[in-house]
C-alpha positions as CSV (number, residue, x, y, z in Angstrom):
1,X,53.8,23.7,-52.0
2,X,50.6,21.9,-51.2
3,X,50.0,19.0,-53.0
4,X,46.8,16.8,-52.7
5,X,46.9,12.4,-53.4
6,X,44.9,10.1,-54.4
7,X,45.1,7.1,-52.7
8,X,43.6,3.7,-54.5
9,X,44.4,-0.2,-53.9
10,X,42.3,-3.4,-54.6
11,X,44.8,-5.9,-54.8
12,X,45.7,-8.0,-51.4
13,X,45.4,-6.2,-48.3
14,X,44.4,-2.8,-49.2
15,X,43.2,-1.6,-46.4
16,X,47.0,-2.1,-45.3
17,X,48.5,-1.1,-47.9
18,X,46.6,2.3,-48.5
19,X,48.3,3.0,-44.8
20,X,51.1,1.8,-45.6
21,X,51.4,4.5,-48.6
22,X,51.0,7.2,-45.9
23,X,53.4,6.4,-44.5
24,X,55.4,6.1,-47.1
25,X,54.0,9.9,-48.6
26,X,55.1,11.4,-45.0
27,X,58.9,9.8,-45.3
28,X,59.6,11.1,-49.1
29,X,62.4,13.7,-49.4
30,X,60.9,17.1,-49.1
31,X,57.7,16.6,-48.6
32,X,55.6,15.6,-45.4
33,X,51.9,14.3,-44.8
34,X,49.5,17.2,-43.3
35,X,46.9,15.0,-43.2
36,X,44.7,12.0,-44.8
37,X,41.1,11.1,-44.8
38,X,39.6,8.4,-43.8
39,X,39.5,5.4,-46.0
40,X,36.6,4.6,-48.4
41,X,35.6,1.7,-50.0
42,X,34.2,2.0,-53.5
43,X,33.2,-0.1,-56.2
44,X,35.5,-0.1,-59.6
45,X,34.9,2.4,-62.9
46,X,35.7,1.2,-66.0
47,X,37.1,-1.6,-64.6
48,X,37.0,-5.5,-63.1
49,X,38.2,-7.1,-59.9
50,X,37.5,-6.2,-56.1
51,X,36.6,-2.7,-54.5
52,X,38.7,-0.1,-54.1
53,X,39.6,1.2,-50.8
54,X,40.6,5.1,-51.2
55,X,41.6,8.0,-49.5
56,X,43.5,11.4,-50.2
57,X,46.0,12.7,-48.6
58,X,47.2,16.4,-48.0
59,X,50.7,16.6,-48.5
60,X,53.5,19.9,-48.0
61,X,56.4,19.6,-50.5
62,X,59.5,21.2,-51.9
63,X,59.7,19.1,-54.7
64,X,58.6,20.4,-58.4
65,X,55.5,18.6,-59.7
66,X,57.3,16.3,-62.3
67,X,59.8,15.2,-59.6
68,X,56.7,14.3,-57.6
69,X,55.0,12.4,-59.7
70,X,58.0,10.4,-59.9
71,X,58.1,9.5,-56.2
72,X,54.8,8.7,-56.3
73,X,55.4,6.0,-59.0
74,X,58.6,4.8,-57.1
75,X,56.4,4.3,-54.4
76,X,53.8,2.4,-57.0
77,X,56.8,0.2,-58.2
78,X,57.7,-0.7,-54.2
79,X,54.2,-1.6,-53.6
80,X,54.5,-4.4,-56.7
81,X,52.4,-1.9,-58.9
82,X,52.0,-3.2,-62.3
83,X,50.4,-2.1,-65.3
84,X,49.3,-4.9,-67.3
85,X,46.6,-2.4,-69.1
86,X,44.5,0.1,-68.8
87,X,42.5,0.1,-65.5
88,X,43.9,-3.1,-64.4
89,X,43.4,-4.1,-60.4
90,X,46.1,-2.9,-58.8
91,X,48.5,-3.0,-55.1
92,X,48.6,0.8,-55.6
93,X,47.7,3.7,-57.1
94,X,48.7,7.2,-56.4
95,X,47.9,10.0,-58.1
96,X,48.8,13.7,-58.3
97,X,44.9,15.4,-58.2
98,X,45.9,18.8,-57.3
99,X,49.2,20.9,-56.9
100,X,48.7,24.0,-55.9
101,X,46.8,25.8,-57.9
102,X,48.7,25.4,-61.0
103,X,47.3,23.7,-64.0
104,X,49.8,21.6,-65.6
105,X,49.3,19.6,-69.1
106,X,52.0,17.9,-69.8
107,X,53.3,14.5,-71.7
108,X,53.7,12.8,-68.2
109,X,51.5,15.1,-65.9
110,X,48.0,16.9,-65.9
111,X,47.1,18.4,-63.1
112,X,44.3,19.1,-61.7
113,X,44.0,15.3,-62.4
114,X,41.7,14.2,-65.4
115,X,38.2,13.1,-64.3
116,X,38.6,13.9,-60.5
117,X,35.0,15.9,-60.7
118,X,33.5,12.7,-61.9
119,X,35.2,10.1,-59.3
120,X,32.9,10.2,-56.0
121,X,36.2,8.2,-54.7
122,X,38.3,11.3,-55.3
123,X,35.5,13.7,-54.5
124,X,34.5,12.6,-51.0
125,X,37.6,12.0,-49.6
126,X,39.2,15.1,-50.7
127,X,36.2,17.4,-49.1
128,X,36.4,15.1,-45.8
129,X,39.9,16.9,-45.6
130,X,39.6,20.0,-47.2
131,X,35.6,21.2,-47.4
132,X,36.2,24.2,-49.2
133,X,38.5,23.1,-52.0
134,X,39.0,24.9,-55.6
135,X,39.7,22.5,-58.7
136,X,42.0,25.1,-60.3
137,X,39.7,26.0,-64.1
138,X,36.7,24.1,-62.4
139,X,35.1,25.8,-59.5
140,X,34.3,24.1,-56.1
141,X,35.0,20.7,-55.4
142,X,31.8,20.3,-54.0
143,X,29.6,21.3,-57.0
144,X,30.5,18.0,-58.3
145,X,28.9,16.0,-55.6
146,X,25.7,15.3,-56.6
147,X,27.1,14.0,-60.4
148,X,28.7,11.6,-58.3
149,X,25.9,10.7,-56.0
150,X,25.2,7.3,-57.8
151,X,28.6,5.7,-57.8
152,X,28.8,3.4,-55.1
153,X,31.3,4.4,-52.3
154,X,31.5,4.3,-48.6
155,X,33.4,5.8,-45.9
156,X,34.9,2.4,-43.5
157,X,34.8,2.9,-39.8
């Protein structure tokens, strides 16, 4: 199955630490990193602290969606991730954006992920590694662009 991540950090060495999680997507059980984008740097939504460095991540897995998402918040936990409340700074963030092209709304899960139209950080990266993407009961990933135009984001060299 191909999977699609979000990548997020603004707490210590992000920059590192965004790698780092790579890494760490390409070493879980059943699954293995196709390919990433580059990393972005972006300013915080709905939230306080420093900028967010971003990218996505293309991933191939075996594992079910909900079995996912939990090795993605193991991964969170070994990173230090805490969540003191909503939108807080944080060592790392992963999220599930696409899997597939199912549509999932569960308790735990909804996929495609909630707002990932409106985030240029989600947006930008994602089309750097897959230009022609579908957001599964949404259309193209790239009729969102220009909603997202104003947020302030950049790709790092």
């Amino acid at each position: 199955m191909l999977a699609y991540i979000g990548i997020g950090a603004n707490l210590g060495d992000a920059s590192a630490t965004v790698r780092s999680a790579m890494t760490r997507l390409d070493s879980m059980t059943g699954s293995r990193l196709l390919t990433a984008s580059s990393l972005y740097s972006s300013t915080p939504i709905d939230s306080s602290g420093d900028d967010y460095i971003n990218a996505v991540a293309a991933i191939e897995t075996t594992l079910e969606a909900p079995a996912l998402l939990s090795c993605l918040q193991a991964i969170e936990q070994d990173f230090g991730r805490e969540r003191p409340y909503r939108n807080a700074p944080r060592t790392l963030d992963l999220d599930l954006l696409l899997y597939a092209d199912h549509c999932i709304l569960s308790e735990t899960l909804t996929v495609p992920h909630p707002r990932m139209s409106e985030r240029a950080f989600v947006l930008l990266p994602l089309l750097e590694i897959a230009p022609d993407i579908v957001i599964s009961g949404l259309g193209p990933a790239q009729a969102f662009v220009t909603a997202v135009a104003e947020q302030g984001i950049f790709r790092l060299p």
